[in-house]
Structure formats: C-alpha cells, structure tokens
C-alpha positions as CSV (number, residue, x, y, z in Angstrom):
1,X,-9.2,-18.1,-20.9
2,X,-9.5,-14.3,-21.1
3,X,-6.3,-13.7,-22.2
4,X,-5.0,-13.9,-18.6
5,X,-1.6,-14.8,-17.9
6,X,-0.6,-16.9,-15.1
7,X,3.0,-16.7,-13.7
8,X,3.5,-20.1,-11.8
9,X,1.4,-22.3,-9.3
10,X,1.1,-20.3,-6.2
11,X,3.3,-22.3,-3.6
12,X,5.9,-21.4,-6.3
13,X,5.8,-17.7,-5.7
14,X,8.8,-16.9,-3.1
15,X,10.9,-16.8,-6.0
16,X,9.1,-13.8,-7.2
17,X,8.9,-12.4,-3.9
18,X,12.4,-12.3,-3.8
19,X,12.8,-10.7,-7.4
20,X,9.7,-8.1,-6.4
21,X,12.0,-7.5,-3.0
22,X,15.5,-6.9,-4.6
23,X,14.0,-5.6,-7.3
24,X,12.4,-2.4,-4.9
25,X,15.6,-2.2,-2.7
26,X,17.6,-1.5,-5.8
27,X,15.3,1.1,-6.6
28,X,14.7,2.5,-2.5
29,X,18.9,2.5,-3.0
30,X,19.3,5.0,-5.6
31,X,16.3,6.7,-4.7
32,X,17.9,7.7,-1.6
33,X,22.0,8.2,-2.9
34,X,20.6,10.5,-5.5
35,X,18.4,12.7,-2.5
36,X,20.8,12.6,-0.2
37,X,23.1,14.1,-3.3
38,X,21.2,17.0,-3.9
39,X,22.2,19.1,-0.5
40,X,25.2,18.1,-1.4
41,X,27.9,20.6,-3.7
42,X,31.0,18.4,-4.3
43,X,31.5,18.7,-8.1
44,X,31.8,14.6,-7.7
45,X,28.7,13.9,-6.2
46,X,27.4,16.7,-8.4
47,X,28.2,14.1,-11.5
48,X,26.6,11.7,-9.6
49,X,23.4,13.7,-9.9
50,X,23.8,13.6,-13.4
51,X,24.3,9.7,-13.9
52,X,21.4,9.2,-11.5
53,X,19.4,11.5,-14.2
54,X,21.0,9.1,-16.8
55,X,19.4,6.2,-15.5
56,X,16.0,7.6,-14.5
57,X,13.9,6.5,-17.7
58,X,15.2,2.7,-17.1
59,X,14.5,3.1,-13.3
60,X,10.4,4.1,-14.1
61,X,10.5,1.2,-16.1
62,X,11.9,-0.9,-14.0
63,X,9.0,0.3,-11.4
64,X,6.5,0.0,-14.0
65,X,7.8,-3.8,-14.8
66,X,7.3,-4.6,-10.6
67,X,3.7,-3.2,-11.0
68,X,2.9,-5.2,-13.8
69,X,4.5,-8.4,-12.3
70,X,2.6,-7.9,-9.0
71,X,-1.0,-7.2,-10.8
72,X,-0.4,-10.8,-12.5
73,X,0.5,-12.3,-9.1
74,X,-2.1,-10.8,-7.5
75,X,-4.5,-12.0,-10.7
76,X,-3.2,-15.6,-10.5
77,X,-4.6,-15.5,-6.7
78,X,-5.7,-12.4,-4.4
79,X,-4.3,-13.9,-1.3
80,X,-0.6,-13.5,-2.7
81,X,-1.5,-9.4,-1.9
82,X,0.1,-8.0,0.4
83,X,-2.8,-6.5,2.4
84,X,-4.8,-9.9,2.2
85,X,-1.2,-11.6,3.9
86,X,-0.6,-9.4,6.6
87,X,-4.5,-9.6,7.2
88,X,-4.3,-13.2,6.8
89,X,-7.5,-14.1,5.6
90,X,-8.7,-15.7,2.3
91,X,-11.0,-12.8,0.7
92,X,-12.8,-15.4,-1.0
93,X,-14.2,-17.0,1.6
94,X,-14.3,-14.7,4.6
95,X,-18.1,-14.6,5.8
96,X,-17.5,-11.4,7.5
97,X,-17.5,-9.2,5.3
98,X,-19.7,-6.1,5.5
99,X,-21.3,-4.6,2.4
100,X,-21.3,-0.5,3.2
101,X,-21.8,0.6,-0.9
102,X,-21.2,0.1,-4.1
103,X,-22.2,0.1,-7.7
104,X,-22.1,-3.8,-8.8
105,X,-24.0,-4.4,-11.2
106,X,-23.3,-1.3,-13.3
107,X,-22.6,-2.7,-16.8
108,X,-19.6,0.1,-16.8
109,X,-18.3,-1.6,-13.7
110,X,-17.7,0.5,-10.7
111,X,-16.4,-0.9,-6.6
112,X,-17.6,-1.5,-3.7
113,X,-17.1,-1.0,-0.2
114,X,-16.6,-3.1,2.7
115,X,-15.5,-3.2,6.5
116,X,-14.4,-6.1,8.8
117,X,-13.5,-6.0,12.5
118,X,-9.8,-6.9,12.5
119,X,-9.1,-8.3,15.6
120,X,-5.8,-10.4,15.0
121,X,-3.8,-7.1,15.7
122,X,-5.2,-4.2,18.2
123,X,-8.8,-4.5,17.0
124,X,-9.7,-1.9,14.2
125,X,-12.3,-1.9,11.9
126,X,-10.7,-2.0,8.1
127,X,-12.8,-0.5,5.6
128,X,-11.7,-1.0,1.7
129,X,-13.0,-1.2,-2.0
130,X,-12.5,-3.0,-4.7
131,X,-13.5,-3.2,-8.5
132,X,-16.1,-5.0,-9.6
133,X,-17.5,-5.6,-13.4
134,X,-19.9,-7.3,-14.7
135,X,-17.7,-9.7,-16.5
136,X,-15.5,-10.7,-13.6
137,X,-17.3,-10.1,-10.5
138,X,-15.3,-8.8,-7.6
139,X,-12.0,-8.3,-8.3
140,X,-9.9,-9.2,-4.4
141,X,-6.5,-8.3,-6.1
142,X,-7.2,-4.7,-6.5
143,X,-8.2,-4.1,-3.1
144,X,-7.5,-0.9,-1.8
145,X,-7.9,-0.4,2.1
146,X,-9.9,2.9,2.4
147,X,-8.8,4.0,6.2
148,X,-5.0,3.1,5.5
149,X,-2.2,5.9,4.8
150,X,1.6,5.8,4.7
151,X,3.3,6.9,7.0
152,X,4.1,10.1,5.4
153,X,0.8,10.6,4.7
154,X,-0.1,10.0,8.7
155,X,2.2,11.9,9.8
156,X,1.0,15.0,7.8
157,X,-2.7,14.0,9.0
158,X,-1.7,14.1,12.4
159,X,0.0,17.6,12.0
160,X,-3.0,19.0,10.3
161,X,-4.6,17.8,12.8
162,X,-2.5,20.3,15.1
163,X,-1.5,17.3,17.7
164,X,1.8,19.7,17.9
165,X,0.7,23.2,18.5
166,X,3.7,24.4,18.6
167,X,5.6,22.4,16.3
168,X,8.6,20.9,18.6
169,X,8.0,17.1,18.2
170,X,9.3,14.7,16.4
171,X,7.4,12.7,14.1
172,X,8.2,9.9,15.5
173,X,6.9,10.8,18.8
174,X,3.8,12.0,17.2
175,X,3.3,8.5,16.0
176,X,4.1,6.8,18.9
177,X,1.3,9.1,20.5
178,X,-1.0,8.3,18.5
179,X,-0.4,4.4,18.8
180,X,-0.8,4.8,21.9
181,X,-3.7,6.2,21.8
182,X,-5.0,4.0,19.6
183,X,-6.0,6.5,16.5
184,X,-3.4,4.9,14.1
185,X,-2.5,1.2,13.6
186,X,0.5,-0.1,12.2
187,X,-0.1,-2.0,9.0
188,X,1.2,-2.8,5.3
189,X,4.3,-0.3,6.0
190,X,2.0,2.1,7.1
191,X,-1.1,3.3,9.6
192,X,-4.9,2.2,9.8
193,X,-6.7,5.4,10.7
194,X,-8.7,4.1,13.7
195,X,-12.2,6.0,12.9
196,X,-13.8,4.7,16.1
197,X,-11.3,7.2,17.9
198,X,-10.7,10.3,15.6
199,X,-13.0,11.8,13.6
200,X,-11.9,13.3,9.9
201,X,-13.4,15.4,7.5
C-alpha cells in the first residue's frame, strides 16, 4: 500500500531498540576518542586521528542508516517515537490537543501546530508541529516539539540570556537554576523551554 515498508509488528520492536541503541553508542564512542584526540600531540594518538578520518564516510552512513531505520519505525506506528514515549500518550487519540496554526489542506502540504498541558512531569505546556499532506493527513511520526532544545542549545540560551553576568558558573549550575526555577524542563535528553516563565524573542 503506498510503497511503505513495515519493519515488524510493534510489540516486536525492542529488538530494534537495542540495534538503534548500540548502534548510537558506537558512534557517541568514537565521536568522543577522536575529540578528545585532537588536544592531544602524541604522534600515536596523532595516527589515531587519522584512522578515525579513515572511517568517517562509513560512520555518516552508518548515522544515515539509524535515521532511516527510525523514520520506518516511527512510520509503522508514531507512538514507537521517542517524544510520543516519554510523553506517554497515543497521538492518535489524545482529545487534548490544541490547534494554534497551520496550513492543512494546502495541496503542497505544509504542518501544523499544536500545544497540550503536560502535566505527568512538572506541568508545562508542549507546543510542536507536524507535517501534514493532503494524501496522508497528519503525519504523528515527524513530530517535532517546538519549545524543546538540547541541552547544548539551552545552555547557550540561558547565557545569552546573560543569567551569568560575569561568566563564573558552571553550566551545570546554570541548569540546575533554571530547573529550579521552572524556565527549563528536562525532556527527550534535553530541556522544554517553559514559555509561561521566560519570555524569548
């Protein structure tokens, strides 16, 4: 139907996990041996530099592979998406949903947005989009949670934000600050910006 491929039934997808999982510490692995090489002059790990720079083509396809394999997971069913399983709610049926904007109905397709109170956590309001077309309606897979940032990402909103005026705290502690007070929400190996208590641009 479509031309869409299914992977397996959906109770059978912890095996894939587990591949998607191994799969990303291998690469988080190198990632960080090569980086930590770089400051580094020894003329040995120096050739490891250059064996990591060996291997780099077949590591960006092995990322690309672990994209692909999680678009089809998330295509045979969006609740096997991460966001929609640490939210823990079925997108398809959740009646509280609200509508903010969008463009469905578009023949080029387009997204929309939405925002629900999330209150299984700290209580935030999570505002995201996803694609719709006019072929396949809304599309829950490729949600994309509007008010969320990593935490490198927070942490540079937060400075720019000048929450250290003079520059002598840790990130973490900047973090912790804001948690505290609320502004950012742990989620998805990141932060919710809490828009209720911060205002950005």
């Amino acid at each position: 139907m479509g031309g869409k491929t299914y992977l397996t039934k959906r109770k059978d997808n912890s095996m894939y996990d587990k591949i998607l999982e191994n799969a990303k510490s291998l690469i988080s692995a190198i990632d960080n041996s090569y980086l930590g090489e770089l400051w580094d002059t020894d003329l040995e790990n120096a050739h490891a530099s250059v064996c990591y720079h060996g291997i780099s083509e077949q590591l960006d396809e092995l990322k690309n592979a672990i994209k692909k394999t999680e678009k089809l997971i998330y295509d045979q069913d969006a609740n096997n998406h991460p966001v929609w399983k640490e939210l823990r709610i079925d997108p398809y049926t959740y009646d509280d949903f609200t509508h903010l904007d969008g463009s469905y109905g578009d023949p080029d397709g387009g997204c929309e947005w939405y925002k629900f109170w999330w209150d299984s956590y700290e209580g935030i309001w999570v505002e995201f989009q996803i694609q719709v077309t006019l072929d396949n309606g809304r599309d829950w897979g490729s949600v994309v949670i509007d008010n969320w940032k990593s935490e490198e990402d927070t942490i540079k909103w937060l400075r720019d934000r000048n929450v250290d005026e003079d520059n002598e705290l840790s990130d973490e502690f900047i973090l912790d600050e804001a948690h505290g007070l609320f502004e950012i929400i742990p989620f998805n190996d990141g932060f919710l910006i809490n828009k209720e208590k911060v205002y950005e641009d």
